[in-house]
MIMIVO-437783 format. One record per residue (C-alpha): residue number from 1; x, y, z. Coordinates in nm, 3 decimals, decimal comma. Each point is the difference from the previous one (the first is absolute). Layout:
MIMIVO-437783
rec guvo NUM | x X | y Y | z Z
...
//
This chain:
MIMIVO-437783
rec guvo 1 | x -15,140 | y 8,248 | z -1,342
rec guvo 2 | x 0,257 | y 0,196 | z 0,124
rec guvo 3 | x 0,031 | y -0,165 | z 0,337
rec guvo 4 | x -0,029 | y -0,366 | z -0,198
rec guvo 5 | x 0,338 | y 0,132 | z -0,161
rec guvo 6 | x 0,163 | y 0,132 | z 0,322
rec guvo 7 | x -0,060 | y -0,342 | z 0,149
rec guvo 8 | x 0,142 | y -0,154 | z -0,271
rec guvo 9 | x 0,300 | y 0,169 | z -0,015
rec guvo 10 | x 0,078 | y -0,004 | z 0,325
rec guvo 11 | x -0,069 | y -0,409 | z 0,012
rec guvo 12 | x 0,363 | y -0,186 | z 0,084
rec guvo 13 | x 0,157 | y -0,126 | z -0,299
rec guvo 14 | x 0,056 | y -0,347 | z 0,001
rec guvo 15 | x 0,284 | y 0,009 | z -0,287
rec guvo 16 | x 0,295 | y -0,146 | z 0,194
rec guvo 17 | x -0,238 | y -0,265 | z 0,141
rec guvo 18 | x -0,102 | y -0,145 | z -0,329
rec guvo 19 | x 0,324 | y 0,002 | z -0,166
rec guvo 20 | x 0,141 | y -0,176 | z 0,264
rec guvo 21 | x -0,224 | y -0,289 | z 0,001
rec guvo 22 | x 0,023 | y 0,020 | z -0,396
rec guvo 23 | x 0,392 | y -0,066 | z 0,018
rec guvo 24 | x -0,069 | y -0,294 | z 0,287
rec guvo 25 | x -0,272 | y -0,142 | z -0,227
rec guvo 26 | x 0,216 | y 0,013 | z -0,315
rec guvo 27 | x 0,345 | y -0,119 | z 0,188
rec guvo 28 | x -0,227 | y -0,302 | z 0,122
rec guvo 29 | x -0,140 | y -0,060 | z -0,340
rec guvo 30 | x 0,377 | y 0,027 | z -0,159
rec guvo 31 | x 0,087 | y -0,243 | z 0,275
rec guvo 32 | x -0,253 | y -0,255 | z -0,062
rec guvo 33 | x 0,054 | y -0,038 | z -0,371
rec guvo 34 | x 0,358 | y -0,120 | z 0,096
rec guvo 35 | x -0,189 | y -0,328 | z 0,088
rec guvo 36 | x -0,121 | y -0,042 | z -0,361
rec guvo 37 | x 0,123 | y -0,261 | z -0,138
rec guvo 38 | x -0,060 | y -0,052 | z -0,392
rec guvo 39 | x 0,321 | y -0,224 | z -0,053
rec guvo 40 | x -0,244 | y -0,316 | z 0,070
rec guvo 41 | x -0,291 | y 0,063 | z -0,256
rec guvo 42 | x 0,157 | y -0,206 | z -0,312
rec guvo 43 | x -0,161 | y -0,129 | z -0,237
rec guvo 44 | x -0,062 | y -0,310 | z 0,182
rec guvo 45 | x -0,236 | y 0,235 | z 0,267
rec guvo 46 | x -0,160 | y 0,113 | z -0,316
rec guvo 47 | x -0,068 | y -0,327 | z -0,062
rec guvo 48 | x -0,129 | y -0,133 | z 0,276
rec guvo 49 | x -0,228 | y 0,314 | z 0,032
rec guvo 50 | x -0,144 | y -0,094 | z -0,368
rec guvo 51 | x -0,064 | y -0,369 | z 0,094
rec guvo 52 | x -0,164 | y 0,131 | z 0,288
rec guvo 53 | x -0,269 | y 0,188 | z -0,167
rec guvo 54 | x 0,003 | y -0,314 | z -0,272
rec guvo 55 | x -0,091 | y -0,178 | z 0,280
rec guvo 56 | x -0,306 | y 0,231 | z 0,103
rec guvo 57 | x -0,078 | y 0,022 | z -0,365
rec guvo 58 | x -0,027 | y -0,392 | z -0,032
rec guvo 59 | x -0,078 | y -0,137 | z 0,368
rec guvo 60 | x -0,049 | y -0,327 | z 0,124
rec guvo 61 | x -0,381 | y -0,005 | z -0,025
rec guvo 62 | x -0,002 | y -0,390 | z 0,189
rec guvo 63 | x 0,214 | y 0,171 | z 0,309
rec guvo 64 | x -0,231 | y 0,282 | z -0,035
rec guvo 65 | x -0,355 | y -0,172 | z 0,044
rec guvo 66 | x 0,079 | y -0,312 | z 0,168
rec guvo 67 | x -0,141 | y -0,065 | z 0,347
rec guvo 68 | x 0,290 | y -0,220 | z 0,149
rec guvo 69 | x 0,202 | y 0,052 | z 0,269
rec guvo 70 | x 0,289 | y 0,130 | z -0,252
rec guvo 71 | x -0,207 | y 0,237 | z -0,167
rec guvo 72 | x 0,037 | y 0,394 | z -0,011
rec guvo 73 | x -0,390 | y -0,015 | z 0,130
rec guvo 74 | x 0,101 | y -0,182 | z 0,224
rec guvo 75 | x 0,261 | y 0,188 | z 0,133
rec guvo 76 | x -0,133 | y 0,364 | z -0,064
rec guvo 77 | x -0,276 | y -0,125 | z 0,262
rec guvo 78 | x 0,283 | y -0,077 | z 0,263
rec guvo 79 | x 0,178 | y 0,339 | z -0,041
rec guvo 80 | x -0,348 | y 0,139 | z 0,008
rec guvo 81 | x -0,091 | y -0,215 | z 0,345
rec guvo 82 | x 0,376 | y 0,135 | z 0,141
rec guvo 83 | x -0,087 | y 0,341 | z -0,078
rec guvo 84 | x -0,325 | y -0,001 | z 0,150
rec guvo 85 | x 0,072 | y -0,218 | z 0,326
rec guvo 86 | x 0,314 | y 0,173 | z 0,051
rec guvo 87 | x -0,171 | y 0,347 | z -0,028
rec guvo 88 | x -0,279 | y -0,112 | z 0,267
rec guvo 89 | x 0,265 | y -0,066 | z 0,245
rec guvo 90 | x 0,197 | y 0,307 | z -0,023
rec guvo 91 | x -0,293 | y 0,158 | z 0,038
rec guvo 92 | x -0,103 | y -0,144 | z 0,246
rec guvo 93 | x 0,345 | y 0,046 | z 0,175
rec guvo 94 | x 0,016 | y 0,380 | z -0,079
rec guvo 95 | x -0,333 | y 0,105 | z 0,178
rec guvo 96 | x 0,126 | y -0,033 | z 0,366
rec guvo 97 | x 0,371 | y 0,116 | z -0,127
rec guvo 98 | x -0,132 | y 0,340 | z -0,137
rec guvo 99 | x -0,225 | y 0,048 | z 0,288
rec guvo 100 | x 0,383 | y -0,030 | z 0,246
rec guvo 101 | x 0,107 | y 0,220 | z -0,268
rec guvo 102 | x -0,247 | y 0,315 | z -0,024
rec guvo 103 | x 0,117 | y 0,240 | z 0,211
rec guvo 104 | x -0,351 | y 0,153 | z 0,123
rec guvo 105 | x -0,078 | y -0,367 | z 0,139
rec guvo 106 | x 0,293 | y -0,106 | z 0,190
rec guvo 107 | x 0,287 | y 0,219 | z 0,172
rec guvo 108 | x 0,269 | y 0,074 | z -0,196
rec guvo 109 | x 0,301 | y -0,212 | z 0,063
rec guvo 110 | x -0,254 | y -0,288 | z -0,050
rec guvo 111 | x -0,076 | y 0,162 | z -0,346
rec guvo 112 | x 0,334 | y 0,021 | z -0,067
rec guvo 113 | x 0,132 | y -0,378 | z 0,024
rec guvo 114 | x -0,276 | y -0,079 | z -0,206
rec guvo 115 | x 0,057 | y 0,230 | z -0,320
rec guvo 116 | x 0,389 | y -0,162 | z 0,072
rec guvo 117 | x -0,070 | y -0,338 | z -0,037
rec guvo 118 | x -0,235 | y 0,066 | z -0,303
rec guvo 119 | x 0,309 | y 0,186 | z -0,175
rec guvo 120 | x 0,184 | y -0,303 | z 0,101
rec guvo 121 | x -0,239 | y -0,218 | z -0,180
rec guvo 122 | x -0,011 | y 0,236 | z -0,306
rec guvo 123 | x 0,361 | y 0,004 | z -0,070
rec guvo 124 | x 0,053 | y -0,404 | z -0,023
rec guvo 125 | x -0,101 | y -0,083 | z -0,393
rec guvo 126 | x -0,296 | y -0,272 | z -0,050
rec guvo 127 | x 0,299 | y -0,198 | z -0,182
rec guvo 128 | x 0,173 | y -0,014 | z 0,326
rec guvo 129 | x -0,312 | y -0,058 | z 0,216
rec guvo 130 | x -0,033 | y -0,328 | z -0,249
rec guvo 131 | x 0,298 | y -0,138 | z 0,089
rec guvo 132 | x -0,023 | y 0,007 | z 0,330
rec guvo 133 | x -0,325 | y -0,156 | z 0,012
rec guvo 134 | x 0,061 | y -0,300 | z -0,221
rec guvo 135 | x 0,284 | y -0,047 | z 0,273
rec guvo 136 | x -0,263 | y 0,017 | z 0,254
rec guvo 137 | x -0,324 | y -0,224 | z -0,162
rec guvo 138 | x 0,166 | y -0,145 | z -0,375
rec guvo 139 | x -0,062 | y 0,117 | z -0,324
rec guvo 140 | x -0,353 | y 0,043 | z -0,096
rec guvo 141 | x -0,276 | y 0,194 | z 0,002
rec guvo 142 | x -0,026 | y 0,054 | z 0,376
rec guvo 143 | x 0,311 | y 0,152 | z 0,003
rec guvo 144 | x -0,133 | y 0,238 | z -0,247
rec guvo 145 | x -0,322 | y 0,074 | z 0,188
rec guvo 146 | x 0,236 | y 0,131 | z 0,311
rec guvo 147 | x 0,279 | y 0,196 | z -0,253
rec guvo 148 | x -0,345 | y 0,182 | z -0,129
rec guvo 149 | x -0,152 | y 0,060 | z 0,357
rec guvo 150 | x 0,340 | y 0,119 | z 0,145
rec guvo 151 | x 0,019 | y 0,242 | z -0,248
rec guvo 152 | x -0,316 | y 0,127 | z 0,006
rec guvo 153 | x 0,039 | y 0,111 | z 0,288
rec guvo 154 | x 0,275 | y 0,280 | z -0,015
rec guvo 155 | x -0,255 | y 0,149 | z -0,296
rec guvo 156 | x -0,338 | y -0,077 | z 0,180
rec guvo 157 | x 0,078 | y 0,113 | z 0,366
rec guvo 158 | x 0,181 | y 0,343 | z -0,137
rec guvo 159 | x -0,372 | y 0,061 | z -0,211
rec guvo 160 | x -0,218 | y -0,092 | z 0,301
rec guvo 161 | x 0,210 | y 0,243 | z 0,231
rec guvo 162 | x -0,050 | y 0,277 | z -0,216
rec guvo 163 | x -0,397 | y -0,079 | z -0,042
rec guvo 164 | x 0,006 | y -0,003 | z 0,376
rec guvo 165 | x 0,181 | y 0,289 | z 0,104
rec guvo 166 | x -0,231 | y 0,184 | z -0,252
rec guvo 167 | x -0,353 | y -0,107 | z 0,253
rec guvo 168 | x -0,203 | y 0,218 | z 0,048
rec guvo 169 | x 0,030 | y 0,013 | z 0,378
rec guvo 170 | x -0,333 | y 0,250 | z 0,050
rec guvo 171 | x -0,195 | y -0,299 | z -0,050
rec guvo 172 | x 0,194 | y -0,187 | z 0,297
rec guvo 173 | x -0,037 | y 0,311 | z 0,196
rec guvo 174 | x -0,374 | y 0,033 | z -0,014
rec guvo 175 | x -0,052 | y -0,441 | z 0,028
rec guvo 176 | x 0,210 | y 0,089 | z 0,353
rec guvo 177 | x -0,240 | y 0,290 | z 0,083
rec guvo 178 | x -0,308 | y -0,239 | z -0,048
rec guvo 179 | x 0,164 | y -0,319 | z 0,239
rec guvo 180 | x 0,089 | y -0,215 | z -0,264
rec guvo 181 | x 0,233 | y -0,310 | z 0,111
rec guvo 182 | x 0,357 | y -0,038 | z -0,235
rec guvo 183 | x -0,167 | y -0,293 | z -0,205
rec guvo 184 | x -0,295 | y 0,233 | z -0,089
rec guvo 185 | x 0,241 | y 0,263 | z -0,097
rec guvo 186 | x 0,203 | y -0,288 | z -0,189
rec guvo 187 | x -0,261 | y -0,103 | z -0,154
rec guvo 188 | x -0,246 | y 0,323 | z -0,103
rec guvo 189 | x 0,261 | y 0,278 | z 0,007
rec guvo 190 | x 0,385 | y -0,185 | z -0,124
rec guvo 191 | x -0,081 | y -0,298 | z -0,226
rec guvo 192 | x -0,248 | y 0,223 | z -0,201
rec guvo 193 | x 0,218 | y 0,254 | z -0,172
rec guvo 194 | x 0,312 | y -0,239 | z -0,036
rec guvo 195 | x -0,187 | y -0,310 | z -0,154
rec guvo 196 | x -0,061 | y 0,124 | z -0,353
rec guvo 197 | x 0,428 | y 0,130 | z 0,001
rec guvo 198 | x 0,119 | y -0,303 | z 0,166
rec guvo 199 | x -0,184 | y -0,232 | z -0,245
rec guvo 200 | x 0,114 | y 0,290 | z -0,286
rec guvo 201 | x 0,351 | y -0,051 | z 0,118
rec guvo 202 | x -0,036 | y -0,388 | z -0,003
rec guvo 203 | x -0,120 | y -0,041 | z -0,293
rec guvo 204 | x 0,279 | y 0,218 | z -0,200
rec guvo 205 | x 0,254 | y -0,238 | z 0,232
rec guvo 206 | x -0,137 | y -0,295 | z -0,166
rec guvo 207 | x 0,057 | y 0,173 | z -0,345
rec guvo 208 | x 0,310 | y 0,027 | z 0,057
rec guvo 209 | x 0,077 | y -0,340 | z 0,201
rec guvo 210 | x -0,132 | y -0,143 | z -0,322
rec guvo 211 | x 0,357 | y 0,070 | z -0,190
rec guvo 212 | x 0,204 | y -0,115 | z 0,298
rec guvo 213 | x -0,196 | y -0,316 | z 0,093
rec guvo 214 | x 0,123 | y -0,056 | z -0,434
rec guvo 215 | x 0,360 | y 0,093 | z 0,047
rec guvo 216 | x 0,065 | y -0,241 | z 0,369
rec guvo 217 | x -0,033 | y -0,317 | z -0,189
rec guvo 218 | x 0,337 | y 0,083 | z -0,135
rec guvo 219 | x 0,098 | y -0,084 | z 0,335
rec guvo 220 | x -0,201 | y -0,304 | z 0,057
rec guvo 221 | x -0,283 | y 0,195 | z 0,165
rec guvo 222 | x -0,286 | y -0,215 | z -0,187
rec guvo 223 | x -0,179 | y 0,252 | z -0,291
rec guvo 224 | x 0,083 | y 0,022 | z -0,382
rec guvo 225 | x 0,347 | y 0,163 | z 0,049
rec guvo 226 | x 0,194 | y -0,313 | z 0,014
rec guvo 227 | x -0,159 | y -0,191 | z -0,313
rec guvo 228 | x 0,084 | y 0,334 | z -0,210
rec guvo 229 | x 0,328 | y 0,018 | z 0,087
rec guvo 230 | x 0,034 | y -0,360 | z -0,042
rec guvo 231 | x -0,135 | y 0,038 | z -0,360
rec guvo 232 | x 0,207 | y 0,313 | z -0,048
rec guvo 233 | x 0,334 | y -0,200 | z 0,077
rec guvo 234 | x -0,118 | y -0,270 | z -0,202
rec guvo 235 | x -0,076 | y 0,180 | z -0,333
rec guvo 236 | x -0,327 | y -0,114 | z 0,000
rec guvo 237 | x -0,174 | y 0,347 | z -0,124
rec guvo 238 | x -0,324 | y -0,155 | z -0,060
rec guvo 239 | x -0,035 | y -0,027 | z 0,342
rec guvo 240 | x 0,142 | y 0,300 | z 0,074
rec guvo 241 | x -0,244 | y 0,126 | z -0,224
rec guvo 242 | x -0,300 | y -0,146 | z 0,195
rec guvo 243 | x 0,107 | y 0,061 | z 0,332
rec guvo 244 | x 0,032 | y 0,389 | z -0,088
rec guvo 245 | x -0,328 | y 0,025 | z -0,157
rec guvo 246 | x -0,157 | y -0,170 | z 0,288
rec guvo 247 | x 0,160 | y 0,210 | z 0,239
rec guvo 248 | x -0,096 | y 0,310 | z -0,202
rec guvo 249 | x -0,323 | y -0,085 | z -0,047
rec guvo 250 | x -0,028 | y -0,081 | z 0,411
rec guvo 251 | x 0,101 | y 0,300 | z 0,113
rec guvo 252 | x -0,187 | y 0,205 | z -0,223
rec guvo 253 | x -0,343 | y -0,181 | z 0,103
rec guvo 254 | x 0,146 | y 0,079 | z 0,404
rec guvo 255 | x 0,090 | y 0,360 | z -0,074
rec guvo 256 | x -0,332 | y 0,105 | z -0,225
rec guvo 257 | x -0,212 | y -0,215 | z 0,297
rec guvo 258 | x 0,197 | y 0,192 | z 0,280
rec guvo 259 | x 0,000 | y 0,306 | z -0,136
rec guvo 260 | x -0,393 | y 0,020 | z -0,039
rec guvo 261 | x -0,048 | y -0,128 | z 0,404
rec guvo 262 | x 0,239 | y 0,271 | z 0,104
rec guvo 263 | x -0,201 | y 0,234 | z -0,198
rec guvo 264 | x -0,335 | y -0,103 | z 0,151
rec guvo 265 | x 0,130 | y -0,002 | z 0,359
rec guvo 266 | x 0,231 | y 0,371 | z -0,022
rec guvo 267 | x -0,332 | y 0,117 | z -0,191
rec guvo 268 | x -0,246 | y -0,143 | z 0,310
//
């Protein structure tokens, strides 16, 4: 006990440390709050807020259920489609990029580039991404399905270098030992252990491409994003209404569904 309390004592104190990061952390919270702005919430906000949960409270139930081409069903199966096809391709894409960019695969200035041109694509909002592709191939959905696969890959390719980094390289060691050609050890000792996190990781992307594939149709990138914004502008809470509770009710099913895969596959 005695020795416990000799170590103890003589452990470095850390007091200067911490309150310095305290004072940065509360001179960058004093800072921020400068960009609060309450002079704009009138009563006409408070308004607008109330008609917008009127409008959930009393939705258009024909918007809601009908199976045209203008109706939220309609269109929560196109964000849904964007989401998915957009996460296939970044995921796609991201495989060979994280495999340039794991540094016990490839030498290290190779590794290097990579991991820079995947912070490049990080830092480059999926708003931004949007606009440049409707430049590129019009407004519509397909320009959604390449905002959602360009961004996936900055999050994807980052995930699947850590998973591979973290092999197991005893395994590759004794495959070697045995005379086992690079495909075999591709295909028995590598795609193994990082199948169940890359499809992990893939999955939770798609979760979360799910709320931007919504949000790019207000900038013509096909999805529900427009029409809401359209009905938002037009005082049309019923619709507002329905749109929401369609959305809400989408993502929910994705994220429950998503959640229980990710479960079965980190859980083997």
């Amino acid at each position: 006990m005695t020795t416990v309390l000799k170590q103890l004592h003589a452990s470095p104190r850390n007091h200067r440390y911490i309150l310095t990061v305290t004072v940065i952390i509360l001179i960058l919270f004093v800072w921020s709050l400068a960009s609060v702005n309450l002079q704009d919430m009138n009563q006409s906000g408070f308004k607008i807020a109330l008609n917008i949960l009127k409008g959930i409270t009393h939705p258009d139930l024909d918007l809601l259920f009908n199976v045209s081409k203008q109706s939220i069903l309609y269109l929560l199966v196109q964000t849904a489609a964007i989401a998915f096809l957009g996460t296939i391709v970044g995921a796609i894409l991201s495989i060979p990029l994280a495999f340039l960019a794991a540094s016990n695969i490839v030498p290290k200035p190779i590794s290097w580039l990579t991991r820079l041109l995947l912070i490049v694509i990080r830092t480059i909002p999926a708003l931004v991404y949007g606009l440049m592709f409707i430049r590129v191939s019009g407004p519509g959905p397909f320009a959604g399905v390449l905002t959602v696969g360009l961004t996936s890959i900055g999050m994807l390719a980052k995930l699947y270098v850590d998973a591979i980094e973290e092999l197991d390289t005893r395994v590759l060691e004794s495959m070697t030992s045995i005379g086992c050609s690079t495909l075999e050890k591709i295909r028995y000792g590598i795609f193994p252990q990082l199948l169940s996190i890359f499809l992990s990781v893939t999955i939770y992307r798609f979760d979360m491409n799910m709320r931007e594939a919504s949000i790019l149709g207000l900038v013509g990138a096909g999805g529900i994003g427009a029409p809401l914004i359209f009905a938002m502008n037009g005082y049309k809470w019923s619709q507002v209404g329905s749109i929401l509770i369609g959305l809400v009710i989408l993502i929910l099913i994705i994220e429950w569904m998503s959640n229980r895969i990710r479960a079965k596959l980190i859980n083997g």
